[in-house]
C-alpha positions as CSV (number, residue, x, y, z in Angstrom):
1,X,-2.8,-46.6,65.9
2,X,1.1,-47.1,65.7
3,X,0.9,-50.5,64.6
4,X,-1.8,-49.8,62.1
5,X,0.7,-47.4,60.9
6,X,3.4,-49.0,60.2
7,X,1.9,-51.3,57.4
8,X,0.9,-48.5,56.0
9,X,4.3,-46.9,55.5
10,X,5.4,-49.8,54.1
11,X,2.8,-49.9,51.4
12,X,3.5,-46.1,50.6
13,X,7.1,-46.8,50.4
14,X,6.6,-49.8,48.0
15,X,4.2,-47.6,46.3
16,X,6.4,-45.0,45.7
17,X,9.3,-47.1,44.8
18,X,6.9,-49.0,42.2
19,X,6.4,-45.5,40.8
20,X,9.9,-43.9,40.7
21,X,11.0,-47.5,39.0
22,X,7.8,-46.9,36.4
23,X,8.8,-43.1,35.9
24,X,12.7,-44.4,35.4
25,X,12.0,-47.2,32.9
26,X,9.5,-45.1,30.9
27,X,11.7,-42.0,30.8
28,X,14.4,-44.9,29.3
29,X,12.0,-46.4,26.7
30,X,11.0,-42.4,25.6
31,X,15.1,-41.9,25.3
32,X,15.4,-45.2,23.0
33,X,12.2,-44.2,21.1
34,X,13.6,-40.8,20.9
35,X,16.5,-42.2,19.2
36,X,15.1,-44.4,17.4
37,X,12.6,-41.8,15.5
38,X,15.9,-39.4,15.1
39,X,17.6,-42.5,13.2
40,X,15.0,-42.9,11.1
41,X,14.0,-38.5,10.5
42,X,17.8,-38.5,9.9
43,X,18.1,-41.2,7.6
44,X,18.5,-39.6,4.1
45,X,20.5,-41.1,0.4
46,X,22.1,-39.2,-1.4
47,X,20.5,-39.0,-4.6
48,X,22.1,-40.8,-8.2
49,X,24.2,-39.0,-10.4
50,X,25.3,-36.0,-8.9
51,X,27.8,-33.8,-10.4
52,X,31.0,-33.9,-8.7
53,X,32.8,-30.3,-8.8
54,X,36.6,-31.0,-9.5
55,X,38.7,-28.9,-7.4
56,X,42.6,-28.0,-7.7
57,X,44.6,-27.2,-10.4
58,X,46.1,-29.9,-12.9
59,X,49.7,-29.9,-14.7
60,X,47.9,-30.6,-18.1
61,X,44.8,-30.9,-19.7
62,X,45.3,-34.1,-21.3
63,X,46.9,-37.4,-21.6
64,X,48.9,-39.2,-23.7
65,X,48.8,-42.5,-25.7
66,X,51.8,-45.1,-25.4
67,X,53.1,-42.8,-22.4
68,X,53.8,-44.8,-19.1
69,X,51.6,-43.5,-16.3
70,X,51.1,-45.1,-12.4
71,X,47.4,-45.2,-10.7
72,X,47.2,-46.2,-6.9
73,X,44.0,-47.6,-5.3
74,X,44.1,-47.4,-1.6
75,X,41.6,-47.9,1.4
76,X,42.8,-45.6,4.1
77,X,40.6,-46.9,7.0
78,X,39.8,-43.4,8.0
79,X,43.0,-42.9,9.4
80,X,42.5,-45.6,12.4
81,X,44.0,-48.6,11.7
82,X,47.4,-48.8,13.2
83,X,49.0,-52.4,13.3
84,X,47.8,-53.1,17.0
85,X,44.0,-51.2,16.1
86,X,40.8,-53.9,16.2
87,X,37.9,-52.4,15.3
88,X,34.4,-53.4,16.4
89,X,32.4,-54.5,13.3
90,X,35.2,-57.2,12.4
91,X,34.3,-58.9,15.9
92,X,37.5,-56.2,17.9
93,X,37.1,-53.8,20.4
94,X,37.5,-50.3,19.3
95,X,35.1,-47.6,17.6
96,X,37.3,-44.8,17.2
97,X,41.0,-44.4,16.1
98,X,43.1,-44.6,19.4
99,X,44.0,-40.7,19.3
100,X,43.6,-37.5,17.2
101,X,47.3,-37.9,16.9
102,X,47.2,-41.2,15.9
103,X,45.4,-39.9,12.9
104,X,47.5,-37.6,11.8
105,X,50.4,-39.7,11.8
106,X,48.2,-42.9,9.9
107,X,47.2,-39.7,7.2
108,X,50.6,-38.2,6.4
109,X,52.2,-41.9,6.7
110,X,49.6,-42.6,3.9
111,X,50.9,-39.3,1.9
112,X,54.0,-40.1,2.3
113,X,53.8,-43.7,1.3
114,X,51.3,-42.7,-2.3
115,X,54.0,-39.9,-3.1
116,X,56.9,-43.1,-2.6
117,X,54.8,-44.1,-6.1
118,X,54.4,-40.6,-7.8
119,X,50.8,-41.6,-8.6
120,X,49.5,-39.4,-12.2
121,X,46.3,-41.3,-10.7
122,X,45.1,-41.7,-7.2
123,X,41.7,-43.3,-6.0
124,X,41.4,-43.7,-1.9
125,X,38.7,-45.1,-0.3
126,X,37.3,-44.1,3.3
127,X,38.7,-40.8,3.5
128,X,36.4,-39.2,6.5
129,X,35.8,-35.1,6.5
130,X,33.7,-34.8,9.3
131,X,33.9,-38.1,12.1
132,X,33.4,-38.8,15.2
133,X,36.1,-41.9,15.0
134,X,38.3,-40.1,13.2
135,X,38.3,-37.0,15.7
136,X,36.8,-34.6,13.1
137,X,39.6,-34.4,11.3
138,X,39.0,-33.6,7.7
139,X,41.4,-36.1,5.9
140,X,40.4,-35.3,2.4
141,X,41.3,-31.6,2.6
142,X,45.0,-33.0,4.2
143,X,45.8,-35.2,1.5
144,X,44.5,-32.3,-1.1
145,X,46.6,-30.2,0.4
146,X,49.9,-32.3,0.5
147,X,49.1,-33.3,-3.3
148,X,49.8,-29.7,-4.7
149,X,48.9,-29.2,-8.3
150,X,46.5,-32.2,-8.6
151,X,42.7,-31.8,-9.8
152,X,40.9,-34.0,-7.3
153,X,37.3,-34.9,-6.6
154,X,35.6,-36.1,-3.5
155,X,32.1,-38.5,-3.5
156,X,30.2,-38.5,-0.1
157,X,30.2,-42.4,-0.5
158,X,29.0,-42.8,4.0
159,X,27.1,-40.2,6.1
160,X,25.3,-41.3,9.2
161,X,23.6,-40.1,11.9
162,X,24.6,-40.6,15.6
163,X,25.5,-44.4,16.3
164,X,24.9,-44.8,19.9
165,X,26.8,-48.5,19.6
166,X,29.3,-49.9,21.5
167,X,27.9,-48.0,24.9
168,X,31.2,-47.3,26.4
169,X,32.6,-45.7,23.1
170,X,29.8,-44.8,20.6
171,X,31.1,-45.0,17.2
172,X,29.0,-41.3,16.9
173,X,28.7,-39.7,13.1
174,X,30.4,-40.2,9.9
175,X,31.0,-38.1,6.9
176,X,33.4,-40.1,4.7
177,X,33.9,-40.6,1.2
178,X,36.3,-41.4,-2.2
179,X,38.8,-38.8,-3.0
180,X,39.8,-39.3,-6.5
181,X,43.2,-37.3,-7.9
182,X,45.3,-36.8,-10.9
183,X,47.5,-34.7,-12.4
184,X,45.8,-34.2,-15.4
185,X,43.0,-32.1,-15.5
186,X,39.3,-33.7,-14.0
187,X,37.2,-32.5,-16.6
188,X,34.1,-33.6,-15.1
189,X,32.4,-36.0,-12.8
190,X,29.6,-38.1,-11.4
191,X,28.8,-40.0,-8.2
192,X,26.7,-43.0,-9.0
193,X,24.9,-44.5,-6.4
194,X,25.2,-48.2,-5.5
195,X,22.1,-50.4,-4.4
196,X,22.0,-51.0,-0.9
197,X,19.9,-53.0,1.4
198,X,16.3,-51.9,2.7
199,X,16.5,-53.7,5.7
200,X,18.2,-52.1,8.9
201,X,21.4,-52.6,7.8
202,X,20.7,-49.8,5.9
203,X,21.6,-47.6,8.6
204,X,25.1,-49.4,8.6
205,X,25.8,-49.0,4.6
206,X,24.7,-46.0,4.0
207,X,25.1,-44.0,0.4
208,X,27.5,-46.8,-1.0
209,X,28.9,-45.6,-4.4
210,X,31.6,-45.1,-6.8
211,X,32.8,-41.8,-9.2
212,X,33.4,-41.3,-12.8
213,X,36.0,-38.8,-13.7
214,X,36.9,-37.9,-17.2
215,X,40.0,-37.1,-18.0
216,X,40.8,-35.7,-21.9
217,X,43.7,-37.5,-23.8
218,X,45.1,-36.3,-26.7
219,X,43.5,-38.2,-28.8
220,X,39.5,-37.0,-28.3
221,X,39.0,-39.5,-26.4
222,X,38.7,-39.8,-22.5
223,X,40.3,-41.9,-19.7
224,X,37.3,-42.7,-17.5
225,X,38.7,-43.4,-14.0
226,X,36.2,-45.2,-11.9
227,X,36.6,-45.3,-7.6
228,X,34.6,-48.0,-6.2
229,X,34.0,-49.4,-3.1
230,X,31.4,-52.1,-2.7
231,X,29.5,-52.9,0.3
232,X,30.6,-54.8,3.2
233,X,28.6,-55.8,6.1
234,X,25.2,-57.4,5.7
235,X,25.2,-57.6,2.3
236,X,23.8,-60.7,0.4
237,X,24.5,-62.0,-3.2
238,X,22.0,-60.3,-4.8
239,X,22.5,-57.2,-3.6
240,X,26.4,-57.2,-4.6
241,X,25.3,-58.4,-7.9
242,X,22.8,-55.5,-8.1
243,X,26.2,-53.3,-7.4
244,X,28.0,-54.9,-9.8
245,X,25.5,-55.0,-12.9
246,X,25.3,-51.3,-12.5
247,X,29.3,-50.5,-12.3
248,X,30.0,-52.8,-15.1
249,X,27.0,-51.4,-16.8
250,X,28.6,-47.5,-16.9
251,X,31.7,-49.1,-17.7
252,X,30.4,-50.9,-20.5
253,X,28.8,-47.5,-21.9
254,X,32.2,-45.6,-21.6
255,X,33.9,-47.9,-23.3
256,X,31.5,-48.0,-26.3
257,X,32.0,-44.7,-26.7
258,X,35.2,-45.4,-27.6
259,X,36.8,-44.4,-24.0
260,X,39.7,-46.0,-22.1
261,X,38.0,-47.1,-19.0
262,X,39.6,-47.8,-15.4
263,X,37.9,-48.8,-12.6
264,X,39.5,-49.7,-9.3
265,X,39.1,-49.8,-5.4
266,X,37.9,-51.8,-2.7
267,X,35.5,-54.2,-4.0
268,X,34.5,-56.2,-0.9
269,X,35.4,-59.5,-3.1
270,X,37.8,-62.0,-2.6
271,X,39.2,-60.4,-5.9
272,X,41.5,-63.4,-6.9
273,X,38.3,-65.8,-6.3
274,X,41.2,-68.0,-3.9
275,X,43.1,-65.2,-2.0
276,X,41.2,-66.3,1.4
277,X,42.4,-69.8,0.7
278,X,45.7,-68.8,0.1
279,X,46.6,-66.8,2.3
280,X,44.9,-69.0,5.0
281,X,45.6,-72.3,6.8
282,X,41.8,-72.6,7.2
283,X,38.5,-70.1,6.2
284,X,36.2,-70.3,9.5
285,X,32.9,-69.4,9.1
286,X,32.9,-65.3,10.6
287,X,35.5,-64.9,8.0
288,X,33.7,-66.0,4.8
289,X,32.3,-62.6,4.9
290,X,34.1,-61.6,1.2
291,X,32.8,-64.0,-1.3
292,X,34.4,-65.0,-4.5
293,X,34.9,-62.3,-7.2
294,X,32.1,-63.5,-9.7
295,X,34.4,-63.4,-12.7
296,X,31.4,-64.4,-15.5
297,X,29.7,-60.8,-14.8
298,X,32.9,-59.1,-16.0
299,X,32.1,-57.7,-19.6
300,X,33.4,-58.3,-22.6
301,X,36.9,-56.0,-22.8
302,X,37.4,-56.0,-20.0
303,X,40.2,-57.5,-17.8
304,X,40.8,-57.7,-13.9
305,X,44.4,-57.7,-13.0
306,X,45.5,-60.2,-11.0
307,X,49.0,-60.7,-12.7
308,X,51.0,-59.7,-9.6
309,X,54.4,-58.6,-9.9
310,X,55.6,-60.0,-7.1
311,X,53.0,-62.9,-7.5
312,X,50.5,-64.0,-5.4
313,X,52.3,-63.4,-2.3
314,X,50.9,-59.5,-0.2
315,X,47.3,-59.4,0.9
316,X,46.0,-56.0,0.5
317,X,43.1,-56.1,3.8
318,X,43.4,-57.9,6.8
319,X,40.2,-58.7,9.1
320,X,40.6,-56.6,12.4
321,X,39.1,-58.9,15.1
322,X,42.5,-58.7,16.3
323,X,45.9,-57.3,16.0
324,X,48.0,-57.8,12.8
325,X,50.2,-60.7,13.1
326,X,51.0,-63.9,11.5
327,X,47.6,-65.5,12.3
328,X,45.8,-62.5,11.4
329,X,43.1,-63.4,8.4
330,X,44.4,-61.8,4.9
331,X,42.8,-61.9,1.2
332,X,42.8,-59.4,-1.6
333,X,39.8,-57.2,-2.2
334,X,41.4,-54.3,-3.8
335,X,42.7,-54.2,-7.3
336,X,42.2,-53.0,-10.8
337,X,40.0,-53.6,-13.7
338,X,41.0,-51.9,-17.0
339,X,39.6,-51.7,-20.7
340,X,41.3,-53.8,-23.1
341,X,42.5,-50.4,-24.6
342,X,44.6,-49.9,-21.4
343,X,47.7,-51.6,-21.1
344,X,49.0,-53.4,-18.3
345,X,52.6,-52.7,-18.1
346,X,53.3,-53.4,-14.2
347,X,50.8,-54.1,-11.2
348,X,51.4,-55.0,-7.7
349,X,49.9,-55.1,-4.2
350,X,52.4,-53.0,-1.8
351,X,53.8,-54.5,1.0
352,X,53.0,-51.7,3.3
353,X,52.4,-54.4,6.8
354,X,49.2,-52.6,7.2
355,X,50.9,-49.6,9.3
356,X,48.2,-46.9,8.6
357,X,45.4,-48.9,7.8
358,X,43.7,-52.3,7.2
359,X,44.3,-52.3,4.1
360,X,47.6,-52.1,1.6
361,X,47.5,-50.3,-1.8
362,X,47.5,-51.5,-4.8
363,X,49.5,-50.4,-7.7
364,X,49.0,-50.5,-11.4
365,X,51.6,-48.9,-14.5
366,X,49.6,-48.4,-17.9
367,X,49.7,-46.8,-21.2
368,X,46.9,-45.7,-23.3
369,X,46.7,-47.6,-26.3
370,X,45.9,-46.2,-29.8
371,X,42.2,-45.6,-30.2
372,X,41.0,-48.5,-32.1
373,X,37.0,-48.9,-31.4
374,X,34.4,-46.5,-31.8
């Protein structure tokens, strides 16, 4: 009987091992279905134009003609992107900024660097509110606060759910978006939204977008400031063509109705249409990721500056597979494009050595000109 026994035992144990593997591997596949179905229950755009509240209290109500003003575009990375940061999407390791304190000092560096300009105009890009990567730290309400007698909007231009990816640091939730501010008064404002993909990138791009803020100038007409910033990853031709058709299409409009028109941000271009090759000893394939700004879909008065003052020598983004340094990948993708009623008196990209984020700002000196269209 003891030998009969024993074979038995064995069987059970196998039996039960067989089981508690089934139970274990089931209970994983309900977790990833689980999160799976809250990706896709969670998954929600923001719908087209919505009105933007301006918030803050302007200087003026109006601007001038022939009267010098200064307008900064600048990606702040959501506050992550010291020097040394790599971040996982450009082919690095890191999902989150290094340290809560770490973001603080990247957001007031940034303050302190866009009051160095005494913008009247200031259009930022990735400025998070509610992050996971960014510690939760609201960064649009910081640099609202330090910018005192501005009227400012803010678009939700990326909101995502729970990104359980990488597994040892999940990049977790996002709330980020473009904070648009000026001393003259916002009189009102829209968030467009931008064509994105319908395949599962989607879940990567989410609620791309830009703002349109009106601004009054003396002469009853209005400076339409524009903050854009075009997709990135997993974006084809068409779809960035899609984006572009529509943001040229509103600017078209505005300026038929006899507005000054400004659009500028980060365009997700190679914005010179030869930056990468300039700036570059050779373009390998993972970095041919920003393609060529398509110059022919620009409409007619319109310009897109690329008259640098200090030529074609500071890249304003840097690819963050690995730390900046001399062998780091650099182009342009951030820059200004202005109705031929805007003058272009001075614009330059600032030499900032990407300190507080990937990217450097861009800077741009213009007067209104006369109205002379209808």
């Amino acid at each position: 009987m003891e030998k009969q026994n024993k074979p038995n035992a064995k069987k059970n144990r196998l039996k039960r091992g067989a089981i508690l593997l089934s139970c274990v591997a089931g209970a994983f596949l309900l977790i990833i279905a689980g999160y799976i179905a809250y990706v896709l229950m969670t998954y929600n755009r923001i719908g087209d134009n919505q009105t933007l509240e301006p918030a803050g209290t302007a200087g003026t109500d109006t601007l001038k003609t022939d009267t010098e003003y200064t307008a900064i575009t600048y990606n702040i990375g959501f506050g992550a992107y010291t020097p040394d940061y790599t971040f996982f999407m450009d082919g690095g390791t890191q999902s989150w900024a290094a340290s809560k304190e770490s973001v603080i000092q990247c957001i007031d560096g940034d303050i302190a660097l866009l009051k160095q300009y005494r913008p009247d105009i200031a259009m930022i890009q990735e400025a998070d509110t509610d992050s996971t990567r960014s510690y939760h730290i609201n960064e649009a309400e910081r640099i609202q606060n330090a910018f005192d007698g501005f009227s400012s909007t803010f678009a939700v231009n990326y909101h995502s759910a729970f990104l359980f990816y990488p597994f040892l640091q999940p990049h977790g939730a996002s709330h980020s978006g473009l904070l648009t501010l000026s001393t003259a008064r916002i009189a009102s404002a829209t968030r467009r939204s931008l064509p994105i993909s319908e395949s599962l990138s989607k879940f990567i791009d989410l609620d791309r977008c830009y703002s349109v803020n009106h601004i009054q100038t003396e002469n009853g007409k209005e400076l339409v400031v524009i903050n854009a910033h075009l997709s990135a990853y997993g974006t084809d031709s068409d779809l960035q063509a899609q984006q572009l058709q529509k943001l040229f299409g509103d600017m078209q409009q505005e300026y038929e109705k006899g507005n000054y028109v400004i659009c500028a941000g980060d365009f997700n271009h190679d914005f010179t249409g030869h930056s990468k090759e300039h700036f570059n000893d050779e373009v390998p394939e993972q970095y041919s990721w920003a393609a060529e700004f398509p110059d022919e879909m620009i409409p007619a008065h319109f310009d897109k500056l690329t008259d640098y003052h200090s030529g074609l020598t500071i890249p304003s983004c840097r690819n963050c597979d690995k730390p900046y340094g001399s062998d780091c990948f650099t182009l342009i993708v951030d820059g200004f494009i202005v109705s031929d009623n805007v003058e272009s008196a001075f614009m330059d990209v600032v030499d900032n050595q990407f300190l507080y984020s990937d990217h450097n700002p861009v800077v741009l000196k213009f007067k209104l000109k006369p109205s002379d269209h209808a």
